[in-house]
Residue frames relative to the residue before (quaternion, step in Angstrom):
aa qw qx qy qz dx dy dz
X 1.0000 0.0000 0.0000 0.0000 0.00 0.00 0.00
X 0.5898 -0.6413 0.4577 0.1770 3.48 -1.46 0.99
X 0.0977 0.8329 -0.5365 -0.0939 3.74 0.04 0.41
X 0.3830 -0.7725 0.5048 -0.0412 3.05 -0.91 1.62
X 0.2760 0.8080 -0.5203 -0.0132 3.70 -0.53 0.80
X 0.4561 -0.7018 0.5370 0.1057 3.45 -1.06 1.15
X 0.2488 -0.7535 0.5478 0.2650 3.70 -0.09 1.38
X 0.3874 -0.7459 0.4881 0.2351 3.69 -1.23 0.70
X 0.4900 -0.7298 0.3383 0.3360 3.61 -0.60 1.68
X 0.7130 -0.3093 0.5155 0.3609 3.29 -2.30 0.60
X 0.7182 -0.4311 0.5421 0.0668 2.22 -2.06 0.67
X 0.5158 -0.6389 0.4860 0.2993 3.64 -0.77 0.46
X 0.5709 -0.5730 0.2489 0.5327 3.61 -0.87 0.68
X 0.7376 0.4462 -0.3565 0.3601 3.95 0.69 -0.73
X 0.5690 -0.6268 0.2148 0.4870 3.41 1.30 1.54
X 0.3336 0.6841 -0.5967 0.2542 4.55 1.21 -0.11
X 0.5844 -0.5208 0.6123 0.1108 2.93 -1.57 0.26
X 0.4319 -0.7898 0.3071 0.3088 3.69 -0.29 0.53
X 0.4255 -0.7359 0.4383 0.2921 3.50 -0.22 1.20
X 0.7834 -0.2437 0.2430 0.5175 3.49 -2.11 -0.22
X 0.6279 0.5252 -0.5186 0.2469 4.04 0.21 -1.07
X 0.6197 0.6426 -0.3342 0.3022 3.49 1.31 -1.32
X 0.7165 0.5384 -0.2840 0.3407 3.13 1.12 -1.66
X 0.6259 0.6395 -0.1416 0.4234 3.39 1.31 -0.94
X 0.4805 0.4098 -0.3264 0.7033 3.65 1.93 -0.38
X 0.6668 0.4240 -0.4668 0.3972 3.87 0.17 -0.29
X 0.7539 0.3200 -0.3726 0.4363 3.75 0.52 -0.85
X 0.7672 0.3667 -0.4911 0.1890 3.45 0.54 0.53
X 0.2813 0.6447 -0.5574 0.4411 2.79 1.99 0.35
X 0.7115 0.4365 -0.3900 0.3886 3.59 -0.31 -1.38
X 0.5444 0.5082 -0.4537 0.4894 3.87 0.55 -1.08
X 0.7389 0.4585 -0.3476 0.3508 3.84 -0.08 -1.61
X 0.5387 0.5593 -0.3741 0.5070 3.88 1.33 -1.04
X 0.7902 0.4665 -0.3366 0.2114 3.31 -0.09 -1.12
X 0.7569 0.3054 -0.3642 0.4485 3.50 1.56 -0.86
X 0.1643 0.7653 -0.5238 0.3362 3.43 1.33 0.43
X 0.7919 0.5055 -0.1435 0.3110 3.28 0.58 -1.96
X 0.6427 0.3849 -0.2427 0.6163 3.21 1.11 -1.46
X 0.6025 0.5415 -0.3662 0.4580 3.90 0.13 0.06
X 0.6654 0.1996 -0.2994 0.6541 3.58 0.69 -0.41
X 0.5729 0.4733 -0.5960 0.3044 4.31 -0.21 0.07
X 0.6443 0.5668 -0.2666 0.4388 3.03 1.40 -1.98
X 0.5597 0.5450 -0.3420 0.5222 4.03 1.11 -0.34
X 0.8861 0.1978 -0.2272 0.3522 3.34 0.23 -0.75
X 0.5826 0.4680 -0.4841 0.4552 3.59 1.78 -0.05
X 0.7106 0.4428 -0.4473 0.3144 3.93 1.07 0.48
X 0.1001 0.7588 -0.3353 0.5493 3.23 2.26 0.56
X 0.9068 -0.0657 -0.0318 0.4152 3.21 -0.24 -1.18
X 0.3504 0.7143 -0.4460 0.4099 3.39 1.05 1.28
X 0.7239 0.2112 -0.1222 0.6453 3.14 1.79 -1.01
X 0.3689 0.5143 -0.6380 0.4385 3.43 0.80 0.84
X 0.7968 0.5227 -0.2175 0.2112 3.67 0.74 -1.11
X 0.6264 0.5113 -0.2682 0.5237 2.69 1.68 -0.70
X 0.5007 0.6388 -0.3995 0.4261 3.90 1.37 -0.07
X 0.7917 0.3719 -0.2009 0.4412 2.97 1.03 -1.47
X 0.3535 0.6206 -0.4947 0.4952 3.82 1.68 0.22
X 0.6426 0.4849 -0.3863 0.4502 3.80 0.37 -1.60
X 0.6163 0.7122 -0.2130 0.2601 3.76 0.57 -1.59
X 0.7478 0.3516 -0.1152 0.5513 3.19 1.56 -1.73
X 0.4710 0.6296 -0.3743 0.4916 3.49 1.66 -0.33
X 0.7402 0.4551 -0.2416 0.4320 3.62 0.55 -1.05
X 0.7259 0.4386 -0.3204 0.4220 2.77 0.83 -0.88
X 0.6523 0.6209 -0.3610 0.2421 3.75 0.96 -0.90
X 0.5995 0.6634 -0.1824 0.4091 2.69 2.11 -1.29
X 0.6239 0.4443 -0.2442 0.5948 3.59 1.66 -0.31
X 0.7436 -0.5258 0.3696 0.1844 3.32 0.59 0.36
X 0.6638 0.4767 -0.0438 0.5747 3.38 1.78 -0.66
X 0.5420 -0.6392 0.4366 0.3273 3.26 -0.79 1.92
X 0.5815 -0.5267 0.4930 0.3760 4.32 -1.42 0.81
X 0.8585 0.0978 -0.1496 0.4806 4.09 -1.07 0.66
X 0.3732 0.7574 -0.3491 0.4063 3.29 1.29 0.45
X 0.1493 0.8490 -0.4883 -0.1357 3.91 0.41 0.38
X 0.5560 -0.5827 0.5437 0.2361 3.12 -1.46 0.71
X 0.5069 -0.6612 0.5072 0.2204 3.30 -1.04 0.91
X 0.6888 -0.4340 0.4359 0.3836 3.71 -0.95 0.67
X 0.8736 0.2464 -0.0816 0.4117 3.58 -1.20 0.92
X 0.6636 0.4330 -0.3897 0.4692 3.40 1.68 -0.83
X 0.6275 -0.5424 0.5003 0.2485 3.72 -1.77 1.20
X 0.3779 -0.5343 0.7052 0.2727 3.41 -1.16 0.99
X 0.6238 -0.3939 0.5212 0.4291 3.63 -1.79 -0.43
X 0.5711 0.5933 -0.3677 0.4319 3.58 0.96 -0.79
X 0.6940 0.5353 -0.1989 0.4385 3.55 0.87 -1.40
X 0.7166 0.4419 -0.2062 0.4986 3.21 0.92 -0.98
X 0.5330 0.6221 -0.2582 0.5121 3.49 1.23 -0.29
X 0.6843 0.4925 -0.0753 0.5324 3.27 1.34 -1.22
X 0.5278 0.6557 -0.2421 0.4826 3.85 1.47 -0.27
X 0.4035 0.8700 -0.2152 0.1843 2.88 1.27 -1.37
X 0.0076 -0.7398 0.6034 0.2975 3.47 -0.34 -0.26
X 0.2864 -0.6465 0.6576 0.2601 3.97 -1.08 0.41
X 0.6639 -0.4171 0.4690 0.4065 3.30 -2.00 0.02
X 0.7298 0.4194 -0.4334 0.3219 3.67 0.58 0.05
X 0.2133 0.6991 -0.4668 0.4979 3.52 1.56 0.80
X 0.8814 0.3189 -0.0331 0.3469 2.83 -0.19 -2.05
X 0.5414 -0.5267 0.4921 0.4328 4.27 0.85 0.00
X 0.8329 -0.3459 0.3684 0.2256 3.27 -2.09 0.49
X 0.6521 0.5134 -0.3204 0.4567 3.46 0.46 -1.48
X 0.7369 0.5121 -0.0871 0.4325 3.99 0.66 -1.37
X 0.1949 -0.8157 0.5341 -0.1072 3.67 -0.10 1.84
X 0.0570 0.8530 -0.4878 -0.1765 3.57 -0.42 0.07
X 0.5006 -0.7273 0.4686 0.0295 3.21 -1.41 1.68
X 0.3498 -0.5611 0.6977 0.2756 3.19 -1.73 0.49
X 0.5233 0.5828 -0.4365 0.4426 3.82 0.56 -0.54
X 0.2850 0.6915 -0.6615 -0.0549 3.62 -1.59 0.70
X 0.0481 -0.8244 0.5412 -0.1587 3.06 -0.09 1.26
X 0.5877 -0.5749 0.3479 0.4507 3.89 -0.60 0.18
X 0.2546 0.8717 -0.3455 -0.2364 3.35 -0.23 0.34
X 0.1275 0.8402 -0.3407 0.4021 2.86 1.03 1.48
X 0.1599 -0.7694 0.5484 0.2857 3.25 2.09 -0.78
X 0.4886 -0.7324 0.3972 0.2590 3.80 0.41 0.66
X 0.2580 0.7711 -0.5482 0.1956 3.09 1.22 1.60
X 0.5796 0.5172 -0.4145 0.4740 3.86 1.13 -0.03
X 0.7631 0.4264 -0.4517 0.1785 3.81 0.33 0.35
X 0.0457 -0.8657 0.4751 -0.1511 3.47 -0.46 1.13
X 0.5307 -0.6498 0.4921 0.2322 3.23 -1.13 0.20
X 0.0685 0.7732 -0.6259 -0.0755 4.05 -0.72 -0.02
X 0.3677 -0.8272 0.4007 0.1415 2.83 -0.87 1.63
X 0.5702 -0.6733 0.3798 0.2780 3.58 -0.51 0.65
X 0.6953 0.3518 -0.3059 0.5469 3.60 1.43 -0.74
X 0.5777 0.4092 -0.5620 0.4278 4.06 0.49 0.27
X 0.5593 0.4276 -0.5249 0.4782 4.11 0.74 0.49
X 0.5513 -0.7071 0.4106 0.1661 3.53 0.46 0.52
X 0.7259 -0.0945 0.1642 0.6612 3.68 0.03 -2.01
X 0.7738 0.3994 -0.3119 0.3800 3.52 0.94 0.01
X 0.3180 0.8539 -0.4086 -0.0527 3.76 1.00 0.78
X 0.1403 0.7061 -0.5927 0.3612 3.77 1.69 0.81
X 0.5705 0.6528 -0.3954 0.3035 3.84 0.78 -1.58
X 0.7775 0.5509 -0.2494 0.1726 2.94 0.77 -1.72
X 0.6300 0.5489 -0.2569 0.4856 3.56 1.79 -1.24
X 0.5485 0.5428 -0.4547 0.4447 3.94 1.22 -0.84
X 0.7616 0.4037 -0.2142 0.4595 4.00 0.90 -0.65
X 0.4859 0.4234 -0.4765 0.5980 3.44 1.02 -0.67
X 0.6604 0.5902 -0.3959 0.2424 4.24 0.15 -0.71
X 0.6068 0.4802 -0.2054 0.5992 3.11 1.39 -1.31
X 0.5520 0.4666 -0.5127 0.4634 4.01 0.41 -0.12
X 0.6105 0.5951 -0.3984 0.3383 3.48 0.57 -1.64
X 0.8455 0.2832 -0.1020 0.4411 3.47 -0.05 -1.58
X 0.5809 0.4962 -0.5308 0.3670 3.43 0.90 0.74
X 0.4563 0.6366 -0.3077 0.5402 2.98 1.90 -0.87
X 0.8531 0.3296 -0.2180 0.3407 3.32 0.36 -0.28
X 0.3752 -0.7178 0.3864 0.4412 3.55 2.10 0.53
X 0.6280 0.4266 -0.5209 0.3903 4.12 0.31 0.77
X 0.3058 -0.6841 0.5489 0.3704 3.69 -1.39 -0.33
X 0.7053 0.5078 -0.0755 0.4888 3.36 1.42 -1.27
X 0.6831 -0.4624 0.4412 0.3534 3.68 -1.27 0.03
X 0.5266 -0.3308 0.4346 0.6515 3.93 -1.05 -0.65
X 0.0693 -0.6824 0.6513 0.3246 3.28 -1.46 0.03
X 0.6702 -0.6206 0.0545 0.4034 3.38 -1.10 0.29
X 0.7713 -0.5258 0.1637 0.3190 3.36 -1.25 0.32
X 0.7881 0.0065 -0.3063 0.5339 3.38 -0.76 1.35
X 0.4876 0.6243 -0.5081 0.3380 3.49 0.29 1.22
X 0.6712 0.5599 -0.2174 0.4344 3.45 1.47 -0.30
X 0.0058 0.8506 -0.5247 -0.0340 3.26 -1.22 0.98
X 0.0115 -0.8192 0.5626 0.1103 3.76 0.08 0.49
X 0.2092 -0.7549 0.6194 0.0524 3.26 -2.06 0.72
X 0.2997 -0.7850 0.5254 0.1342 3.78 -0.12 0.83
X 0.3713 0.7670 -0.5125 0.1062 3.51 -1.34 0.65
X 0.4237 -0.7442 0.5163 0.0047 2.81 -1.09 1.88
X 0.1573 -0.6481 0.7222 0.1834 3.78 -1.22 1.02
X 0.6913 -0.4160 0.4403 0.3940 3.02 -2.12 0.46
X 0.7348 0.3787 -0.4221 0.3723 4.21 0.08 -0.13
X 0.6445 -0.6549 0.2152 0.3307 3.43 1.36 0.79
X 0.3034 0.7322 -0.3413 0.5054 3.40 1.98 0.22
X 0.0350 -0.8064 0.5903 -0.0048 3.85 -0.86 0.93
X 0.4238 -0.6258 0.6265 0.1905 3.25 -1.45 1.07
X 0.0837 0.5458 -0.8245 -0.1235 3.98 -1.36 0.05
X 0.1766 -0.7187 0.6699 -0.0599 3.02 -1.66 1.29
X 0.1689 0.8318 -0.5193 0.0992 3.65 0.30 1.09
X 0.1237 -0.7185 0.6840 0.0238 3.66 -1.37 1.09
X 0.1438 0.7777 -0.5969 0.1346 3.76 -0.93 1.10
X 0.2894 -0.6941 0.5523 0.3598 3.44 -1.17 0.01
X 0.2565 -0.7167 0.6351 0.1309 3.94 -1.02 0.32
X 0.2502 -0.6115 0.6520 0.3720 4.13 -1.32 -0.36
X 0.7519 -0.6345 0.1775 0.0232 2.08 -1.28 1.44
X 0.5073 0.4216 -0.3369 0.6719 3.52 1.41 -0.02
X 0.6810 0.2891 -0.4865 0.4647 3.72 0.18 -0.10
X 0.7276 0.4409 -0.3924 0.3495 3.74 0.23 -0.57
X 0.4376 0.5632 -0.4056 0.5717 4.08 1.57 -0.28
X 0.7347 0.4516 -0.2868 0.4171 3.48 0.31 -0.89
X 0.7297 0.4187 -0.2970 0.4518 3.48 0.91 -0.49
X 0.6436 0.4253 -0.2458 0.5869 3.47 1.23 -0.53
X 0.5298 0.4257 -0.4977 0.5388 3.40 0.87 0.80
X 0.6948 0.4736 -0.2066 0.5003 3.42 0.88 -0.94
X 0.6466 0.3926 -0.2641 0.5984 3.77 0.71 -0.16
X 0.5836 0.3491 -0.4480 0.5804 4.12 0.93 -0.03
X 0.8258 0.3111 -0.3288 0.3365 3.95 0.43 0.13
X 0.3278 0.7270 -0.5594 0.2262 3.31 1.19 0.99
X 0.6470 0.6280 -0.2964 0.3150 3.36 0.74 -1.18
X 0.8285 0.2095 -0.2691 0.4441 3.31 1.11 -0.84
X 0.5174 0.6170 -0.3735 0.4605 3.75 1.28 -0.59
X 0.7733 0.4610 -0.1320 0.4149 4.09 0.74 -0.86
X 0.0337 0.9474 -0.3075 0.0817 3.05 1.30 -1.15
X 0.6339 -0.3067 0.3395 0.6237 3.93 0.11 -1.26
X 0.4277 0.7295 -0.5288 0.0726 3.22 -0.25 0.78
X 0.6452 -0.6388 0.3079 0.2843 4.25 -0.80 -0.37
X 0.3001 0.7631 -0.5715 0.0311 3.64 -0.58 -0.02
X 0.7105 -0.5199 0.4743 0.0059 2.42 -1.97 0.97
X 0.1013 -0.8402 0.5279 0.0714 3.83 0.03 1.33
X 0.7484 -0.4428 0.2241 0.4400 3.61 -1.10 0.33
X 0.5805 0.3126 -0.4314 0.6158 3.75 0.78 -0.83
X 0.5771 -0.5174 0.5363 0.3341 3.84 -0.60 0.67
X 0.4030 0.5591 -0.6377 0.3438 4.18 0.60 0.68
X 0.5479 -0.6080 0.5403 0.1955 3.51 -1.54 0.51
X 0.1063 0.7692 -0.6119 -0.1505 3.58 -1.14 0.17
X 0.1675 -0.7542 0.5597 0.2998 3.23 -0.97 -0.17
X 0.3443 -0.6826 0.6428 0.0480 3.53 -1.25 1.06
X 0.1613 0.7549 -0.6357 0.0081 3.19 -1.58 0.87
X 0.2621 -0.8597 0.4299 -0.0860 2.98 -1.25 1.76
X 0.0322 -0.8171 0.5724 -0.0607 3.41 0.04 1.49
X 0.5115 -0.4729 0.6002 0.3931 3.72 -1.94 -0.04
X 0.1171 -0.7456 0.6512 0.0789 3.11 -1.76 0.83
X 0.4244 -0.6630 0.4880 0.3769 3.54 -0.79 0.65
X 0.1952 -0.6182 0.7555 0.0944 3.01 -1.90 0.62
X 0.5723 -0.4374 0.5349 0.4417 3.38 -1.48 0.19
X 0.2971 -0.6728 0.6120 0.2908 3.78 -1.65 0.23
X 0.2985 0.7564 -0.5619 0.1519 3.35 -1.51 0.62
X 0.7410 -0.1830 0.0587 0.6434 3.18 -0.97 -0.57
X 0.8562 0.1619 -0.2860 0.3986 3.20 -2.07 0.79
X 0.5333 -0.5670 0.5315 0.3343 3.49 -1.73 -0.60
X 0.0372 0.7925 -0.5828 0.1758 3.20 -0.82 1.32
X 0.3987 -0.6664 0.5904 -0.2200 2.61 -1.34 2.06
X 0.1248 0.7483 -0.6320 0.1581 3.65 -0.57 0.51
X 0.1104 0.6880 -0.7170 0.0201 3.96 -1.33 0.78
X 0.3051 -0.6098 0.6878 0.2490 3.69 -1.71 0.22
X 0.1204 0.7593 -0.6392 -0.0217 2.88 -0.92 0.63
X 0.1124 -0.8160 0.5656 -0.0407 3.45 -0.98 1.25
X 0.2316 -0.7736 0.5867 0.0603 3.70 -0.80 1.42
X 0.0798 -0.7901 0.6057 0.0500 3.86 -0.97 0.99
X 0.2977 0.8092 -0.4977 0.0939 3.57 -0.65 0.78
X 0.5150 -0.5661 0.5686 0.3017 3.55 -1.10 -0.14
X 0.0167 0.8246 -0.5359 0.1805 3.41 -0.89 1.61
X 0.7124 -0.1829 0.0542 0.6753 3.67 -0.58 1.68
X 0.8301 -0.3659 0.2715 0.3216 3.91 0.49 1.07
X 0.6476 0.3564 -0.1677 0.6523 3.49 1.37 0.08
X 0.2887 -0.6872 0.6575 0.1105 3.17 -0.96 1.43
X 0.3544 -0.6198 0.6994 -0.0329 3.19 -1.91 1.64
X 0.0536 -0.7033 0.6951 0.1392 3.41 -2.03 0.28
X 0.0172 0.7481 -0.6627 -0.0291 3.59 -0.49 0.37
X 0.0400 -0.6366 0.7668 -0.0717 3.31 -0.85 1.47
X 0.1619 0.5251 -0.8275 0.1153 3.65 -1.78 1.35
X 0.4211 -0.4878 0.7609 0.0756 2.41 -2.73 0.95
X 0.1396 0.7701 -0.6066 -0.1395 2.75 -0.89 0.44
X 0.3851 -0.8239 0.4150 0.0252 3.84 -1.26 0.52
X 0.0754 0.8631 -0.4969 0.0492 3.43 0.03 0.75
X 0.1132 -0.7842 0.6099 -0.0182 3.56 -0.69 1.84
X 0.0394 0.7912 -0.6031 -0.0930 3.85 -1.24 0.62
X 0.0489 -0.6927 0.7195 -0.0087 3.40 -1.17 0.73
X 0.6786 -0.3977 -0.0608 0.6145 3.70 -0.61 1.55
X 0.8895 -0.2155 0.0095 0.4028 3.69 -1.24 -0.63
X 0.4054 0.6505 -0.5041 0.3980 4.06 1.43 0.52
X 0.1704 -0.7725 0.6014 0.1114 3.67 -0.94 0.32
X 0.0257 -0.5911 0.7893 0.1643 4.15 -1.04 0.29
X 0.1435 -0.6559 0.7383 0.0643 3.18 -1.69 1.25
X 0.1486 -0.7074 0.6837 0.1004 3.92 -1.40 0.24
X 0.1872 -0.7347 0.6521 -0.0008 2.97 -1.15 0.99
X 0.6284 0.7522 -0.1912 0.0525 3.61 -0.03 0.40
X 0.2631 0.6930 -0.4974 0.4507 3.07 -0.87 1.80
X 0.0828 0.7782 -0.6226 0.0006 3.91 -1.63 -0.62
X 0.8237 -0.4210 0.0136 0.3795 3.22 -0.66 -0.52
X 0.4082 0.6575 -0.4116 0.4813 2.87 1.92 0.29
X 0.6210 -0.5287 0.4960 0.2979 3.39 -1.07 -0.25
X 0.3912 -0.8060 0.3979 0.1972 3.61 -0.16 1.71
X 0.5422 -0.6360 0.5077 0.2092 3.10 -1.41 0.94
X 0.1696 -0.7616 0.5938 0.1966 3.73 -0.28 0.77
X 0.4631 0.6960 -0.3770 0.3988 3.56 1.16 -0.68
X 0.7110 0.4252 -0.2852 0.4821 3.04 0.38 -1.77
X 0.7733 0.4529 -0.3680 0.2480 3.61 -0.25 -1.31
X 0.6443 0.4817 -0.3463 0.4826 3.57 1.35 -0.84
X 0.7147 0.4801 -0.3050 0.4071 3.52 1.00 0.05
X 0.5435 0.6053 -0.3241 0.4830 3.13 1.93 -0.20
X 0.8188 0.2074 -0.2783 0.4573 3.35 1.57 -0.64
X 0.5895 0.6228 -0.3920 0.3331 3.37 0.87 0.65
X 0.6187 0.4449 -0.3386 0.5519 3.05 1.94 0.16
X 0.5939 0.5806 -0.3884 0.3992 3.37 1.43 -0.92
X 0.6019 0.7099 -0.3195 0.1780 3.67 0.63 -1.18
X 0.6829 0.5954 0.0863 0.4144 2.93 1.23 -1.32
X 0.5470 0.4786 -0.1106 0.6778 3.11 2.21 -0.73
X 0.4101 0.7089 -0.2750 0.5037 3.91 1.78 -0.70
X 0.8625 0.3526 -0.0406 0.3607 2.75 0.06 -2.34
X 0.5849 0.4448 -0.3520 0.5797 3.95 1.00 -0.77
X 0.7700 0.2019 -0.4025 0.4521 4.37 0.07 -0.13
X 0.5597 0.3668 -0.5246 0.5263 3.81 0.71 0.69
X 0.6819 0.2300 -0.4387 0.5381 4.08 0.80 0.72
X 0.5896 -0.7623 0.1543 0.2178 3.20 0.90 0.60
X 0.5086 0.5548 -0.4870 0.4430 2.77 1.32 1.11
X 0.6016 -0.5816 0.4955 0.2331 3.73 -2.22 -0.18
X 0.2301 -0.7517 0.5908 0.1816 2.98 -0.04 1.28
X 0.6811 -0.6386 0.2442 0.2620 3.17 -1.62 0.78
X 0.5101 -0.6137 0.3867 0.4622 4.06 -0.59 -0.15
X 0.5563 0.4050 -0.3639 0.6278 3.58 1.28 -0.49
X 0.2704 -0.4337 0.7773 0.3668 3.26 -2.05 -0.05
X 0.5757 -0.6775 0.4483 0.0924 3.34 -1.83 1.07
X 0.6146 0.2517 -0.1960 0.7215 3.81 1.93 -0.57
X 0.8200 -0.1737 0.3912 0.3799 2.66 -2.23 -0.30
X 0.4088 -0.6303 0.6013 0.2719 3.71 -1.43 0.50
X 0.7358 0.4242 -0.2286 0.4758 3.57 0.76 -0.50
């Protein structure tokens, strides 16, 4: 506790002591102190009543986005809402093209494999940049995690049993450069090359560039199409796959199976999606209809 003392005033010039008027200016000083005091707690214990409840709303909003409370988000980076809003819907993509809550592989895990490092001769770095690109197909992604509450994915299934993954996220920026460096050198570093699937049967994979429409952002696009022999039955799996950037957000595309991929579709997945990217990172809602023709 603070102990407060109040020195007690001088004498008067004729050396008196201060009479009753004095004593009577002290108790209302002290009185005038006292509601001073209670006047500034009752201030600051409602101060920090509505600091708390701000910073309650704060952690609400923020939880509701996915994003630790007093945490800001860097510039440009997608709430969940935003990224939710990117989306494409089935009325993007035409009639034939249903969208699911189900993601399951549907690939029947004919794209994971192995690539051996000694059939690349002087070039077995090659082998991990391709043995990579299996991995994360095997796993229905193109990209890394991105960061946390910025990601939204959409699933959809056409009537020849062929599936779209539609995914919109932000990343930092040195991981998402690095990947879009590493996705512009599949086509030529991979090319035709082999791997080795769990029952120990071979395929062979081949990885070419595909055009995409140009426009907003960078956009990347390859086919890639695995042939092999399974429990005695020979398989194809033909996916596109698509990678759009606008500063450090990313649209990925995943699309195809065992049908034969729809180049159509994907160039139409990113030439409508892109544009839907680029209006919630200026903060607006792009619309639920597309506004032209799909074709």
């Amino acid at each position: 506790m603070t102990r407060t003392t109040i020195a007690h005033p001088p004498a008067d010039a004729a050396g008196r002591p201060p009479g009753s008027g004095a004593r009577r200016a002290r108790r209302v000083f002290r009185g005038r102190l006292g509601h001073i005091a209670a006047f500034a707690v009752g201030t600051s214990l409602f101060a920090a009543a509505c600091a708390g409840a701000g910073q309650e709303r704060q952690g609400a909003e923020s939880g509701r986005e996915g994003r630790p409370a007093g945490s800001a988000a860097p510039a440009g980076t997608l709430t969940s809402r935003q990224a939710r809003h990117a989306l494409l819907t089935e009325a993007y993509l035409g009639s034939r093209w249903t969208e699911v809550t189900d993601s399951a592989d549907r690939h029947d895990g004919l794209l994971r494999g192995t690539v051996n490092a000694r059939d690349w001769l002087t070039h077995e770095e090659d082998a991990a940049v391709c043995r990579r690109l299996l991995d994360r197909l095997g796993d229905d992604r193109i990209l890394g995690t991105p960061l946390p509450g910025t990601q939204a994915v959409a699933v959809f299934d056409a009537d020849d049993g062929n599936r779209l993954r539609y995914a919109v996220g932000t990343y930092s920026a040195d991981r998402l450069r690095a990947e879009r460096r590493w996705f512009g050198t599949l086509a030529q570093t991979c090319g035709v090359f082999a791997a080795t699937r769990p029952d120990g049967s071979t395929e062979n994979v081949r990885v070419t560039s595909l055009p995409v429409p140009e426009g907003d952002g960078t956009r990347q696009a390859l086919s890639v199409v695995a042939k092999g022999t399974a429990q005695g039955m020979p398989f194809t799996v033909s996916v596109d796959v698509a990678l759009v950037t606008s500063g450090d957000s990313a649209i990925t595309v995943i699309n195809g199976g065992l049908a034969d991929a729809s180049h159509v579709t994907t160039g139409l997945a990113v030439r409508l999606g892109a544009p839907r990217l680029t209006a919630v990172l200026a903060g607006g809602t792009p619309p639920p209809q597309p506004t032209g023709p799909l074709d």
